[in-house]
py3Dmol code that shows the C-alpha trace and the ligand (Angstrom):
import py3Dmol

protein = """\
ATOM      1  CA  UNK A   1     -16.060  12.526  -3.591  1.00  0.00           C
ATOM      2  CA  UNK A   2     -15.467  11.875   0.190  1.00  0.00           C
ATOM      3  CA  UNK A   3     -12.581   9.833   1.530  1.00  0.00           C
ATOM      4  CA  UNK A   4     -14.027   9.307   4.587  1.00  0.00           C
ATOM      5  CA  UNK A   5     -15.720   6.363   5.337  1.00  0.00           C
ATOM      6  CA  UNK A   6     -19.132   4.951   5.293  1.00  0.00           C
ATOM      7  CA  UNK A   7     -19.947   5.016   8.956  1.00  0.00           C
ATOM      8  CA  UNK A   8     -23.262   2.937   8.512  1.00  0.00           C
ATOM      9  CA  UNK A   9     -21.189  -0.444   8.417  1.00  0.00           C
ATOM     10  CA  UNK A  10     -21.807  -2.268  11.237  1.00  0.00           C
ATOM     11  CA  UNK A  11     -18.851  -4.486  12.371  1.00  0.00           C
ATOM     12  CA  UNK A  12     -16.548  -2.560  14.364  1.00  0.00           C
ATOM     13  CA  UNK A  13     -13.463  -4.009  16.132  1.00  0.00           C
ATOM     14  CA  UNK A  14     -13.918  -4.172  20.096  1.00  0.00           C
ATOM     15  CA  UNK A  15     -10.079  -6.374  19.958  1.00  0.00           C
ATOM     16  CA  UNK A  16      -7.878  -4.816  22.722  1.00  0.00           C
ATOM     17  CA  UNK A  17      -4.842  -3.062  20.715  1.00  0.00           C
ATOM     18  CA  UNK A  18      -2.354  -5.532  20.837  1.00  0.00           C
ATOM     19  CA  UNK A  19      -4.603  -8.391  19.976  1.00  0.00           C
ATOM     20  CA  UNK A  20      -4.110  -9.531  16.645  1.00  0.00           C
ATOM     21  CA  UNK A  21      -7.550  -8.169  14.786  1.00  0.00           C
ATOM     22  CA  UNK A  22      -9.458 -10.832  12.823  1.00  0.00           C
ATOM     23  CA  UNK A  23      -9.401 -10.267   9.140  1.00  0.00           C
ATOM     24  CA  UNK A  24     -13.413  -9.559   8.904  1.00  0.00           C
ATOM     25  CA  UNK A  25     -12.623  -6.645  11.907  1.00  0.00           C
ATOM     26  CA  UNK A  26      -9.751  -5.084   9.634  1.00  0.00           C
ATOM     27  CA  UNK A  27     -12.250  -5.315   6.418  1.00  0.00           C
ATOM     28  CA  UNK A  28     -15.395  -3.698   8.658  1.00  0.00           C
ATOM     29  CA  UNK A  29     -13.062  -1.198  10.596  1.00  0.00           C
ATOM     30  CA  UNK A  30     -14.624   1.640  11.287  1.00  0.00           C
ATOM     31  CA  UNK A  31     -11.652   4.118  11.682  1.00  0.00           C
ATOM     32  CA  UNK A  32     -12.463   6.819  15.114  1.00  0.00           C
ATOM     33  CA  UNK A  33     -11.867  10.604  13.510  1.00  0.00           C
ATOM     34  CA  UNK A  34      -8.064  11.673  13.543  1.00  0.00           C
ATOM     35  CA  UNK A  35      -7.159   8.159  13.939  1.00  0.00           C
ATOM     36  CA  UNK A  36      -3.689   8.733  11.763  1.00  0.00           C
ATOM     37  CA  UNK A  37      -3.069  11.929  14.078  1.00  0.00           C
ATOM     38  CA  UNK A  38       0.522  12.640  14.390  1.00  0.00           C
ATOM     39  CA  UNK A  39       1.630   9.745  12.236  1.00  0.00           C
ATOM     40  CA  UNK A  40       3.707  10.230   8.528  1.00  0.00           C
ATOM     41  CA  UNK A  41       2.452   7.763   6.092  1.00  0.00           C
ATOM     42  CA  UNK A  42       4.229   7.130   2.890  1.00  0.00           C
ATOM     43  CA  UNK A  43       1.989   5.703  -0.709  1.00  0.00           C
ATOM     44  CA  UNK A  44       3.996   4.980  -3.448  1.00  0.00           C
ATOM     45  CA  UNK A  45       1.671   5.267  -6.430  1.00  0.00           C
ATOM     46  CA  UNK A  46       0.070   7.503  -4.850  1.00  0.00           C
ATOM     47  CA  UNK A  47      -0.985   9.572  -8.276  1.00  0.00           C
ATOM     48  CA  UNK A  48      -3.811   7.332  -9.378  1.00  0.00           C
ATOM     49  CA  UNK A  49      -6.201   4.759  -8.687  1.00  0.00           C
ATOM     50  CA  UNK A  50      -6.160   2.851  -5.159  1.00  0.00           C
ATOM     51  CA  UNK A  51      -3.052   4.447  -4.325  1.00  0.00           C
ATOM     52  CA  UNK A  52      -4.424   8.107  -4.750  1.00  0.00           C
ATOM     53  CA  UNK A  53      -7.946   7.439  -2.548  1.00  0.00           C
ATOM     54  CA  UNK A  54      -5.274   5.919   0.420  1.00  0.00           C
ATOM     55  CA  UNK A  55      -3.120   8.630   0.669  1.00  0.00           C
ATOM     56  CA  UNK A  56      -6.324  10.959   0.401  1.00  0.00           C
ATOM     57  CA  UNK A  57      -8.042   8.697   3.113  1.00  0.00           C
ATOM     58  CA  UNK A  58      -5.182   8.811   5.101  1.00  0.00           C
ATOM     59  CA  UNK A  59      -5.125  12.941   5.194  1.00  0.00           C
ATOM     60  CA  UNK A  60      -8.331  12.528   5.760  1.00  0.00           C
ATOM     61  CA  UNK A  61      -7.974  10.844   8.823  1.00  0.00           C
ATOM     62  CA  UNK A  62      -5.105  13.211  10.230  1.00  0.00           C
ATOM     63  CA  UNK A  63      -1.810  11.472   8.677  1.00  0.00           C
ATOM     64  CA  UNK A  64       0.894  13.423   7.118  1.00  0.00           C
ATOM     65  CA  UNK A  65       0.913  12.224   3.362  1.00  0.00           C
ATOM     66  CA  UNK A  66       4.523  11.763   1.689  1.00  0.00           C
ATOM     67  CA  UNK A  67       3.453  11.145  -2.226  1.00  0.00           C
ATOM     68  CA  UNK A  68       5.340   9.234  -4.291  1.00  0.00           C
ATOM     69  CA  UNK A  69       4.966   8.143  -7.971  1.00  0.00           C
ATOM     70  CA  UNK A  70       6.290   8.290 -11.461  1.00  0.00           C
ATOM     71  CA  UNK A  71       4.291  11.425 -13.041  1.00  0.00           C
ATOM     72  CA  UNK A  72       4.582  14.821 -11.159  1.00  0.00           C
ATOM     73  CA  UNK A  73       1.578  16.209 -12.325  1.00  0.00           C
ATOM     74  CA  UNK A  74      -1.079  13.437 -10.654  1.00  0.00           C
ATOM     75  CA  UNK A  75       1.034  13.674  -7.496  1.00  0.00           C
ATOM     76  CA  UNK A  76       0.201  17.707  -7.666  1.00  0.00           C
ATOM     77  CA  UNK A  77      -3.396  16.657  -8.155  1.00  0.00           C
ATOM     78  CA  UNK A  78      -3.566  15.234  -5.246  1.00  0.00           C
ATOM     79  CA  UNK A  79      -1.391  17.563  -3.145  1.00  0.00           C
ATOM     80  CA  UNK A  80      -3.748  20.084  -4.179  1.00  0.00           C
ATOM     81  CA  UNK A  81      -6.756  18.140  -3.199  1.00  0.00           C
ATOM     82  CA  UNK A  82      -5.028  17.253   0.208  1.00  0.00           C
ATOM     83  CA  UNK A  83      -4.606  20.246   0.327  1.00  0.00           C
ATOM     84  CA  UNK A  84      -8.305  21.534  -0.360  1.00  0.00           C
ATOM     85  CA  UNK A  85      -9.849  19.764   2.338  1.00  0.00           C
ATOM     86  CA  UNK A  86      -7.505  21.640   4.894  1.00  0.00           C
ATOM     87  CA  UNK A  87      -5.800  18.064   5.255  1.00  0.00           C
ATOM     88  CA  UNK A  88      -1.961  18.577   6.613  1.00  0.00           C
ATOM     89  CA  UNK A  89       0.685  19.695   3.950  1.00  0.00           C
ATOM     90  CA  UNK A  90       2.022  16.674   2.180  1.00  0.00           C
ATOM     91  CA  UNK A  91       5.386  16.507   0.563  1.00  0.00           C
ATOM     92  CA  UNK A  92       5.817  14.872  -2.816  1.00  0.00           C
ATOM     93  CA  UNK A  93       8.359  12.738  -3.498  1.00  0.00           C
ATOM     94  CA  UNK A  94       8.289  12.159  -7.638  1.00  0.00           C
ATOM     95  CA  UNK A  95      10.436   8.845  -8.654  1.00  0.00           C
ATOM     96  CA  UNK A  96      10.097   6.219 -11.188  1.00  0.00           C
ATOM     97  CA  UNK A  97      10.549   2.628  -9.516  1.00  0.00           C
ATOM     98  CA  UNK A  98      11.522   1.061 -12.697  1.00  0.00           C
ATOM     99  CA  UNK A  99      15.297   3.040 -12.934  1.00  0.00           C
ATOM    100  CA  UNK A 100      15.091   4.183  -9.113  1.00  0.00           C
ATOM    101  CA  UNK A 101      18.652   3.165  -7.654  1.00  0.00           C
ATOM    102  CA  UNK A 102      19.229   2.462  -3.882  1.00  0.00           C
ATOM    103  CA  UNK A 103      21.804   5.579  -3.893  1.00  0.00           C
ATOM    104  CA  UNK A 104      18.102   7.366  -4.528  1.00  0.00           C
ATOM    105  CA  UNK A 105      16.567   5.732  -1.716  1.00  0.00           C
ATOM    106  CA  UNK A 106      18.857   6.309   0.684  1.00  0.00           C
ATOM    107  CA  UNK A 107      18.938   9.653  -0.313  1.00  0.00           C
ATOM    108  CA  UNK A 108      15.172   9.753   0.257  1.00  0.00           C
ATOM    109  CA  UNK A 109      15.303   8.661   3.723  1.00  0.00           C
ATOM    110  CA  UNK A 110      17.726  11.476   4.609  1.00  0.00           C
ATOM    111  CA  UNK A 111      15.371  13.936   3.092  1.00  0.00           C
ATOM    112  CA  UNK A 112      12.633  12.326   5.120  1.00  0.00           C
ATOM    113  CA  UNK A 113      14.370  12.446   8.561  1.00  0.00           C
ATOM    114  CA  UNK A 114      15.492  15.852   7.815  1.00  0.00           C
ATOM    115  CA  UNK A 115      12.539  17.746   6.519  1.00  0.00           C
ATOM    116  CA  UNK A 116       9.903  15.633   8.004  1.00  0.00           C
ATOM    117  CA  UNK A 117      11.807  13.897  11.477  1.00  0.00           C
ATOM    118  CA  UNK A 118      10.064  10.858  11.491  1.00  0.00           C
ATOM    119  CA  UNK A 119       7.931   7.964   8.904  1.00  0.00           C
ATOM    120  CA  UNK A 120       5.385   5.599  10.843  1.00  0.00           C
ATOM    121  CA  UNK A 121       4.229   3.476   7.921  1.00  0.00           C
ATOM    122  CA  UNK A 122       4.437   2.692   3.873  1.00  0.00           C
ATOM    123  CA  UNK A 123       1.979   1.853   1.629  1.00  0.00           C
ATOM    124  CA  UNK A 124       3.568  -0.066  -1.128  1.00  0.00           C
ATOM    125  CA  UNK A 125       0.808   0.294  -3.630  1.00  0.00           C
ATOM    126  CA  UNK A 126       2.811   1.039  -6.894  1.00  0.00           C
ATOM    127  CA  UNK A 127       2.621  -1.601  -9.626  1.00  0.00           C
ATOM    128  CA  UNK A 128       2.476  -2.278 -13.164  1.00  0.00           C
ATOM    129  CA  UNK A 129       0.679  -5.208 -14.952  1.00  0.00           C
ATOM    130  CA  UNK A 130       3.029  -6.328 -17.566  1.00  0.00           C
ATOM    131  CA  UNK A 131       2.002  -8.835 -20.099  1.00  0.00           C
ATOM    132  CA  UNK A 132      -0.988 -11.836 -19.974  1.00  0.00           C
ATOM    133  CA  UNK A 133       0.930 -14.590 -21.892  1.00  0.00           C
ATOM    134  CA  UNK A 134       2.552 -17.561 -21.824  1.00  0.00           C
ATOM    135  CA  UNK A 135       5.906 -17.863 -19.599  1.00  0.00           C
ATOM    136  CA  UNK A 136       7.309 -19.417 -22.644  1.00  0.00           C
ATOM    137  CA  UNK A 137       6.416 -16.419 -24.731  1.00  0.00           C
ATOM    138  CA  UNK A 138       7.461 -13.674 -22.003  1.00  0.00           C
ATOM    139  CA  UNK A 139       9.289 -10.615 -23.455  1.00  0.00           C
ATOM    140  CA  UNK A 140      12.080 -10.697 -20.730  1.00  0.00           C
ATOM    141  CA  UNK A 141      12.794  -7.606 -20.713  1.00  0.00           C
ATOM    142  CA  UNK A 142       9.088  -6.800 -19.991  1.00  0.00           C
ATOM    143  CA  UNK A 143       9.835  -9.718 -17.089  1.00  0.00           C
ATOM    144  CA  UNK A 144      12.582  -7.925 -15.419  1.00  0.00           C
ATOM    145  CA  UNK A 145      10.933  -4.194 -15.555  1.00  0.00           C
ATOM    146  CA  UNK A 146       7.874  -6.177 -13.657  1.00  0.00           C
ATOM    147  CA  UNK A 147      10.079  -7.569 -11.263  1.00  0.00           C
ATOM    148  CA  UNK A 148      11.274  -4.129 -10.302  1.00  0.00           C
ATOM    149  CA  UNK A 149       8.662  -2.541 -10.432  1.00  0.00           C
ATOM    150  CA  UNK A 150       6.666  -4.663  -8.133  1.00  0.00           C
ATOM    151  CA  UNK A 151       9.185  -6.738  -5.643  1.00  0.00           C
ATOM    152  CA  UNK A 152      12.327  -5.545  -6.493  1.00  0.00           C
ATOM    153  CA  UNK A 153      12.102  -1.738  -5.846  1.00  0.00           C
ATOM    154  CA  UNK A 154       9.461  -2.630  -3.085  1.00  0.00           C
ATOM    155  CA  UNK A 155      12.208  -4.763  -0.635  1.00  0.00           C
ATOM    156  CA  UNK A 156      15.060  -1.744  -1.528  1.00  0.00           C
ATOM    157  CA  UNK A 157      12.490   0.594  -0.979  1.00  0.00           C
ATOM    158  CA  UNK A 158      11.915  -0.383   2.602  1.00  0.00           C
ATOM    159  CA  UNK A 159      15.407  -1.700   3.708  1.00  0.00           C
ATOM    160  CA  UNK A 160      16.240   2.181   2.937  1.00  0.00           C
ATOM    161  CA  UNK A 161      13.673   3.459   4.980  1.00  0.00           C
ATOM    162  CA  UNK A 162      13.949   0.812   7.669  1.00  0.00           C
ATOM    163  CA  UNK A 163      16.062   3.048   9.894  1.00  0.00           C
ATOM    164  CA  UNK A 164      13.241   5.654  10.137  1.00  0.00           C
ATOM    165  CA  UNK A 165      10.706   3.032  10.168  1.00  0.00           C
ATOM    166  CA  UNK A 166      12.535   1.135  13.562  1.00  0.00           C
ATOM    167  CA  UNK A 167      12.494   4.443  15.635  1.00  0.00           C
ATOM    168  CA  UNK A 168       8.844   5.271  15.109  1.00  0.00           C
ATOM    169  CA  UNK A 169       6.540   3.485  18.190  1.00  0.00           C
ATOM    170  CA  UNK A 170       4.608   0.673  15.886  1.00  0.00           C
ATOM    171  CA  UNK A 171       5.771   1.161  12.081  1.00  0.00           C
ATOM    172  CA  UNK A 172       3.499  -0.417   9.383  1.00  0.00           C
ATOM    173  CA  UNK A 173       4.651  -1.633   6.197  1.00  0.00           C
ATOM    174  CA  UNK A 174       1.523  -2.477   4.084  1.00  0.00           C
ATOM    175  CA  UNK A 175       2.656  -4.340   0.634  1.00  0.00           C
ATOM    176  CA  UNK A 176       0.188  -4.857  -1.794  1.00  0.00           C
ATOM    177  CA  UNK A 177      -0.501  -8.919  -3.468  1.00  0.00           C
ATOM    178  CA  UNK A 178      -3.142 -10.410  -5.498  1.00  0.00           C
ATOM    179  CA  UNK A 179      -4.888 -13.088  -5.809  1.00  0.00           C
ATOM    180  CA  UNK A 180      -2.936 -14.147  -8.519  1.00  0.00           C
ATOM    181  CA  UNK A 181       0.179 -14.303  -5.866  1.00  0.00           C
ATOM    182  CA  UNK A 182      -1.516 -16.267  -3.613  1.00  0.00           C
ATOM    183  CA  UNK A 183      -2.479 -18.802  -6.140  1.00  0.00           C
ATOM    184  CA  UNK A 184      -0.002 -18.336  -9.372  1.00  0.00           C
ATOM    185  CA  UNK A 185      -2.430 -18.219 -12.366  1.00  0.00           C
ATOM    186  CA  UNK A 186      -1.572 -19.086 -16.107  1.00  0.00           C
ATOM    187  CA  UNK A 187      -0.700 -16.589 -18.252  1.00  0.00           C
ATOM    188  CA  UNK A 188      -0.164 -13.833 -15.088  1.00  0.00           C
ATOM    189  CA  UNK A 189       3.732 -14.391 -15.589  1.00  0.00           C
ATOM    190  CA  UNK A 190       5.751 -11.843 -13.923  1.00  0.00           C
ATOM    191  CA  UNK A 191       2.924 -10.231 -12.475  1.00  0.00           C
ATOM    192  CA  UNK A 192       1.967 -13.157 -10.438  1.00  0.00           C
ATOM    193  CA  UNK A 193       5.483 -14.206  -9.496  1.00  0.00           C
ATOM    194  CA  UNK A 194       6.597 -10.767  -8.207  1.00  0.00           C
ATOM    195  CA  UNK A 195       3.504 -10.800  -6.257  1.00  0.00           C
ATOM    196  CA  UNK A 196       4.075 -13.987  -4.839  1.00  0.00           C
ATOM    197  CA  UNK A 197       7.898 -12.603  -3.775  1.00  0.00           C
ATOM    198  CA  UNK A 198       6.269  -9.637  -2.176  1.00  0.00           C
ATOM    199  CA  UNK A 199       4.043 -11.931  -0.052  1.00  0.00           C
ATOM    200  CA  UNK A 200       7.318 -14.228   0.327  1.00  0.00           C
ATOM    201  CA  UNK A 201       9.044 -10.954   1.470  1.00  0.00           C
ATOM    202  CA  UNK A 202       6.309 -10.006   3.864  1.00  0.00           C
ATOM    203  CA  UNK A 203       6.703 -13.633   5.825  1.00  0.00           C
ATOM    204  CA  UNK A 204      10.743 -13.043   6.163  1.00  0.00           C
ATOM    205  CA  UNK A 205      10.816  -9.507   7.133  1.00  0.00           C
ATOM    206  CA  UNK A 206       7.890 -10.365   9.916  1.00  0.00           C
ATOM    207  CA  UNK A 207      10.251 -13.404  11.108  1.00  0.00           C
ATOM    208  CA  UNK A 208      12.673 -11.493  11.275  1.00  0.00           C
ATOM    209  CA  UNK A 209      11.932  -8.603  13.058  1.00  0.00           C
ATOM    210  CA  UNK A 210       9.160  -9.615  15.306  1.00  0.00           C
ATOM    211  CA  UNK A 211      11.226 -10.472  18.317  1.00  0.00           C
ATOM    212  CA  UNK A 212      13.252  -7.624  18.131  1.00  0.00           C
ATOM    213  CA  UNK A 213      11.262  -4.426  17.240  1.00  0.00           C
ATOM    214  CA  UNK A 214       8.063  -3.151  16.967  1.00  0.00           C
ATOM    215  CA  UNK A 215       7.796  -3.217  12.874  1.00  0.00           C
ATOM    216  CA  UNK A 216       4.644  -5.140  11.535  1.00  0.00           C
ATOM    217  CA  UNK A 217       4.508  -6.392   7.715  1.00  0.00           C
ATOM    218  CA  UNK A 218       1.339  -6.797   6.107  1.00  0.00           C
ATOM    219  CA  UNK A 219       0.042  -7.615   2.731  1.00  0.00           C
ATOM    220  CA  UNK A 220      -3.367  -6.279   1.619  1.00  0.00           C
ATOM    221  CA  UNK A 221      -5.034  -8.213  -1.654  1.00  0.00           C
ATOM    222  CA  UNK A 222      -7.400  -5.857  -2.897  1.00  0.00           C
ATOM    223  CA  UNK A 223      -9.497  -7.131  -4.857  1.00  0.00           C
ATOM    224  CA  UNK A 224     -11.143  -6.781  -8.527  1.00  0.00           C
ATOM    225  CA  UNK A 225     -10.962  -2.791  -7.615  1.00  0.00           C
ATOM    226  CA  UNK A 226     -12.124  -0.057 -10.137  1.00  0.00           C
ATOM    227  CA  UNK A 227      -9.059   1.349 -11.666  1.00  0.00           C
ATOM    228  CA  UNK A 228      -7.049   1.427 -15.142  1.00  0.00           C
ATOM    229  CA  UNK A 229      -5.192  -1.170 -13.819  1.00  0.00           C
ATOM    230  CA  UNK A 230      -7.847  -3.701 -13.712  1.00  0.00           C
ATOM    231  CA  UNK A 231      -9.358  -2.618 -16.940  1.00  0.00           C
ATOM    232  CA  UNK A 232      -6.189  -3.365 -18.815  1.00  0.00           C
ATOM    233  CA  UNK A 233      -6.220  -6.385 -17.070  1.00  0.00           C
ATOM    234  CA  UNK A 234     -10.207  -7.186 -18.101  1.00  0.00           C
ATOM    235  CA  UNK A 235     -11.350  -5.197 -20.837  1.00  0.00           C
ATOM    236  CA  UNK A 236     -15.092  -6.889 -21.261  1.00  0.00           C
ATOM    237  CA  UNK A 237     -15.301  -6.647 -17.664  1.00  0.00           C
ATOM    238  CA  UNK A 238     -18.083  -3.786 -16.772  1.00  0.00           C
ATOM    239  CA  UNK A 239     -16.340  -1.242 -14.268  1.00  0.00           C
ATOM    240  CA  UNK A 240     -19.458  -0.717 -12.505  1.00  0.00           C
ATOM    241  CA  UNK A 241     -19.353  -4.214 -10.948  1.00  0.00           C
ATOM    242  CA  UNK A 242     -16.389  -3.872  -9.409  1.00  0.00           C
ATOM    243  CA  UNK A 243     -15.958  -2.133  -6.261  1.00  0.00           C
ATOM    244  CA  UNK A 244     -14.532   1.414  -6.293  1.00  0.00           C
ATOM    245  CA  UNK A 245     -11.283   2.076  -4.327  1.00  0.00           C
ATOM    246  CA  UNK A 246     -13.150   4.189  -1.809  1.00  0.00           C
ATOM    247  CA  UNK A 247     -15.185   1.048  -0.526  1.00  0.00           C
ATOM    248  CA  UNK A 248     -12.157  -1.068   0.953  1.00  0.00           C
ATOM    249  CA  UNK A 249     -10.304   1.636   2.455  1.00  0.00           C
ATOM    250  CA  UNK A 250     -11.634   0.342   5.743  1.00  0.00           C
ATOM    251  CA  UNK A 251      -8.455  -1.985   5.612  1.00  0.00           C
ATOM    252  CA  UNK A 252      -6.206  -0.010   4.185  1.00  0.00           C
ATOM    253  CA  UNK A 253      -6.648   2.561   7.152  1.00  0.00           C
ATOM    254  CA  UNK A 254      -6.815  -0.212   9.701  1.00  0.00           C
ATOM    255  CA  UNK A 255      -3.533  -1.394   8.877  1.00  0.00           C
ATOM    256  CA  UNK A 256      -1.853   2.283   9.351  1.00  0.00           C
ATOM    257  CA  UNK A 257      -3.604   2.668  12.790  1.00  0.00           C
ATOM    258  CA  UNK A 258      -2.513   1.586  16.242  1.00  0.00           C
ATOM    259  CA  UNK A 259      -5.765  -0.333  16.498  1.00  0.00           C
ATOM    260  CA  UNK A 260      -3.759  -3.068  13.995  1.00  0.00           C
ATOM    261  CA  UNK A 261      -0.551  -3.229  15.643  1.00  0.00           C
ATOM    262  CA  UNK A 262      -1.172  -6.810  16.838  1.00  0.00           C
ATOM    263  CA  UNK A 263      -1.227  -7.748  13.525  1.00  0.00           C
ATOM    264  CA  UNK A 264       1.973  -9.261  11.719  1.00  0.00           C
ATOM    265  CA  UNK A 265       2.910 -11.446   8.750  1.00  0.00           C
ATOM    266  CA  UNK A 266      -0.704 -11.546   7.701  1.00  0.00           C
ATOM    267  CA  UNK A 267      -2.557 -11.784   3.650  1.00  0.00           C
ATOM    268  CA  UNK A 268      -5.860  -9.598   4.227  1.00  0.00           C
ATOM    269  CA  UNK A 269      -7.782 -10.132   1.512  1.00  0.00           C
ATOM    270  CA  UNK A 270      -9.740  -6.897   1.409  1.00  0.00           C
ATOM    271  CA  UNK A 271     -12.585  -8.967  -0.709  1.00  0.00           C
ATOM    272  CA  UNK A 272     -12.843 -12.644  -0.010  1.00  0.00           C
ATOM    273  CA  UNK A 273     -15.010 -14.734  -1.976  1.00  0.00           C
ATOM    274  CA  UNK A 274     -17.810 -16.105  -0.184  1.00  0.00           C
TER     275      UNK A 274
END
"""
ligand_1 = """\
48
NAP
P -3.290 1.706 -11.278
O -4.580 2.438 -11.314
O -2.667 1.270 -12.554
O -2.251 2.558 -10.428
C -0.935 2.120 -10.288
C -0.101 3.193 -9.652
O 1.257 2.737 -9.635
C -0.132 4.498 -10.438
O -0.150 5.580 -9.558
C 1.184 4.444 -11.201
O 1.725 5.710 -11.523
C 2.082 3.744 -10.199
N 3.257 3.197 -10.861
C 3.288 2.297 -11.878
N 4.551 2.099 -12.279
C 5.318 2.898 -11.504
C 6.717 3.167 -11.465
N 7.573 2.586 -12.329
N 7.176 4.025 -10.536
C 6.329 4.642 -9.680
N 5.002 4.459 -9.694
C 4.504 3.597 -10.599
O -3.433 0.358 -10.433
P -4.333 -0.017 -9.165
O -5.376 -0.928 -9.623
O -4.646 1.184 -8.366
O -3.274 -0.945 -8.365
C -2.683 -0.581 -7.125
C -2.060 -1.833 -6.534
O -3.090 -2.794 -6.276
C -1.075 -2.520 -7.476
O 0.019 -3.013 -6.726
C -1.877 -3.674 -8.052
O -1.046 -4.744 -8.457
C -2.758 -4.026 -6.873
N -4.001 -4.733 -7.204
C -5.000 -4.113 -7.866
C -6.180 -4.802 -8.153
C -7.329 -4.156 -8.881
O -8.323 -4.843 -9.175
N -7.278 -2.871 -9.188
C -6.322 -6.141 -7.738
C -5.274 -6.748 -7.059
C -4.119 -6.035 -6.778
P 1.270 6.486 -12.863
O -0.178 6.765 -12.692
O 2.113 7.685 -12.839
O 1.541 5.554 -13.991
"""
view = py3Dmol.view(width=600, height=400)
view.addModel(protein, "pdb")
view.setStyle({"model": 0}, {"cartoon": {"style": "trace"}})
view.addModel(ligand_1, "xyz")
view.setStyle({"model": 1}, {"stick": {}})
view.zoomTo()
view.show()
């Protein structure tokens, strides 16, 4: 399966740099070879669905590839396969968001800086669905293991690796919403809300940083995308509708390249309705 991308798509952005891209130009990018040259690019999730094809596109396209996820042996899947394709030795980085602590994070951003020297963007991709029900019937503690998972983790996540992230030239932090966050559905419960606080999240850092350094914040909506995920979430839903992972990674690699770094405090949604 190739992680590079489809090269017959026609819309390419001709936006100078610093121009903020339009969102149909970040969908239709058309990354040049070795565009993530030189840059270190962590995925969390990175051991399965759209988190794996990401941090295989980004080797692809010259990045450095720091893995992290809960289960070892789909992160050494995919450092193998990184690794097959003569892509640049990534490092994995195994931890479980749910019981992570911000001790662990910190540590991780030492280890970073001192094995690796430098981290130009995050992918926050990991997340777990939770339960479709009622609010009134949530299981809370299903509510607050959501919540960590998904927003919680995600903000300590990056305030930890905000040093590194400040003294690259143009850091990216890419979090990942839903639809659902944009527009709370019923019976999404803690899914939808802790999307909705990443997106919230996304808006504050950008405020707050914008003036002052050269950080952008970004959140990607996917999409109905191809993976376990979304057949948990839609089990008489056929797969082969949907697109695959591989077919919006236009975006995701736009948002890790210079080419984006006009962009800030922006919702892409990777597949808008029509
Ligand atoms: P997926 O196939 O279920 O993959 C989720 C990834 O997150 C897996 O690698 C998983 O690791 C990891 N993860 C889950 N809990 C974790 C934890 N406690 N600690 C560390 N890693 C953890 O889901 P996906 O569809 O690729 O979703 C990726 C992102 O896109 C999610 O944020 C999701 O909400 C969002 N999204 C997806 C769709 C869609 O249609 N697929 C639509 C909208 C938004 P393990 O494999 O080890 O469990």
């Amino acid at each position: 399966m190739s992680t590079k991308i489809d090269q017959s798509v026609e819309t390419q952005a001709t936006q100078s740099r610093t121009e903020p891209l339009t969102h149909d130009a970040i969908r239709n990018f058309l990354p040049p070879d070795n565009c993530l040259d030189g840059k270190t690019i962590l995925v969390t999730g990175a051991g399965d669905g759209i988190g794996r094809v990401a941090a295989l596109t980004y080797a692809r396209y010259g990045a450095t590839v720091l893995l992290l996820g809960r289960t070892s042996s789909k992160l050494e899947y995919v450092y193998d396969e990184i690794e097959s394709f003569g892509g640049k030795q990534p490092a994995m980085l195994p931890m479980n968001l749910e019981g992570a602590t911000y001790a662990e994070m910190q540590q991780l951003e030492g280890l970073i800086n001192k094995e690796v020297g430098q981290l130009d963007g995050i992918l926050h991709n990991a997340g777990m669905l939770g339960q479709l029900t009622p609010l009134e019937m949530y299981d809370v503690d299903m509510f607050a293991e959501v919540m960590k998972v998904n927003f919680t983790a995600t903000f300590m996540l990056t305030q930890a690796l905000l040093p590194l992230l400040k003294d690259a030239d143009h850091g990216s932090i890419v979090f990942t919403s839903s639809t659902v966050g944009t527009h709370p559905r019923a019976f999404w419960g803690a899914y939808a809300l802790s999307k909705q606080a990443v997106e919230g999240m996304s808006d504050i850092f950008t405020q707050e940083t914008q003036n002052t350094t050269n950080l952008r914040f970004n959140c990607v909506n996917p999409g109905g995308t191809r993976t376990n995920m979304r057949a948990h979430a839609y089990p008489g839903e056929n797969p082969m509708s949907l697109k695959t992972p591989e077919d919006i990674m236009p975006g995701y690699v736009c948002l890790m390249s210079d080419d984006s770094i006009g962009v800030r405090g922006q919702v892409i949604e990777l597949q808008p309705k029509d």
